[in-house]
N, C-alpha and C positions, 0 to 999 in steps of 0.2 A: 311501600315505596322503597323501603331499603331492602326487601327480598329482593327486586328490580336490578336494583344497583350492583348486589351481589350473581344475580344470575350472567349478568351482565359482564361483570369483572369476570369470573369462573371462567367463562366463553371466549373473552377477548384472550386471557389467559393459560386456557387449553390453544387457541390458535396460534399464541408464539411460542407455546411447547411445540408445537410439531413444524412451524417454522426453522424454530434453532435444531430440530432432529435432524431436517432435510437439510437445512447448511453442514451441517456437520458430519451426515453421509455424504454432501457436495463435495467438501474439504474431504473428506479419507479420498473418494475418488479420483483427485487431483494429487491430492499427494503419493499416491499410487502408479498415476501416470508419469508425474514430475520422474518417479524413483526409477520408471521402469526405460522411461526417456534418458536420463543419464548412465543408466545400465549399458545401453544400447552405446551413446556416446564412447564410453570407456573401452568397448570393445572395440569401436573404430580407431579411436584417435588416443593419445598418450593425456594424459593427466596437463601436462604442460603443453601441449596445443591445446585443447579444452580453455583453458584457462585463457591462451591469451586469444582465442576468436571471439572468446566474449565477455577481456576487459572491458571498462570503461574506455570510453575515448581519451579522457585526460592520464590514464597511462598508459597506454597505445602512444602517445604524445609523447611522453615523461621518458617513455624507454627508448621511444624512436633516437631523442633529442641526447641522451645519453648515450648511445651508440654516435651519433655522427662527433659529438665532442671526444669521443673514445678517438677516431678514425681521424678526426683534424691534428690531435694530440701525438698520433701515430704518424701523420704527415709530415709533420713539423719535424718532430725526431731522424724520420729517416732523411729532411733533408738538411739537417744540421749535419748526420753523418757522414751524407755527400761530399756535402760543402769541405766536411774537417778531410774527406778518403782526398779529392781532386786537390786543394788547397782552392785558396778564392780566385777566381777568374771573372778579372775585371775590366773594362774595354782600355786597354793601354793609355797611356798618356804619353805625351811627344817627347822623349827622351828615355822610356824606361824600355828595360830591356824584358823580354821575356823566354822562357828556357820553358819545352815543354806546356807551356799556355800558363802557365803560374807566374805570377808578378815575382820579382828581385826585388 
C-alpha cells in the first residue's frame, strides 16, 4: 500500500519537474522577446519618448497638470508685466482726465 503511495508521489513528482522546466524555458523565451522588443524600441525612439508613451495614466496626468500650472504661472507674469509696461487703463470716470490712455 505504501509502495502505491510512493509510486504515486515519484509520478506526480517527476510531472511538476518538467512542468517547472517548461515554465522556465517559457519565461527565458519571453524574456528574450521582451529584450529584443525594447532593443528594437531604443533604436526607433529616444529613451525619454519610450518612457513617456508608456507612463502610467496617473503621470501622463501629473505632468500634463504641471505643465499647464507652468503656463498659467507664465500668463500671469507676462500680464502683470503688461499691465506695469502700459500703466493701468481703466474705463474713465466723469471728471478725470486721461493723457495717452493712462489715468492721472
Amino acid at each position: 500500500m505504501t509502495e502505491i503511495r510512493i509510486d504515486a508521489a515519484r509520478a506526480s513528482n517527476k510531472q511538476l519537474r518538467r512542468e517547472v522546466e517548461r515554465l522556465q524555458q517559457e519565461n527565458a523565451n519571453l524574456r528574450g522577446q521582451i529584450s529584443y522588443i525594447n532593443a528594437r524600441l531604443l533604436q526607433k525612439f529616444s529613451k525619454k519618448k519610450i518612457e513617456k508613451i508608456f507612463a502610467p495614466p496617473k503621470v501622463k496626468k501629473e505632468k500634463a497638470l504641471k505643465k499647464v500650472g507652468k503656463a498659467e504661472k507664465e500668463l500671469k507674469e507676462l500680464k502683470a508685466e503688461v499691465v506695469e509696461r502700459q500703466g493701468r487703463r481703466e474705463p474713465s470716470i466723469a471728471g478725470e482726465k486721461r493723457e495717452g490712455g493712462v489715468l492721472k
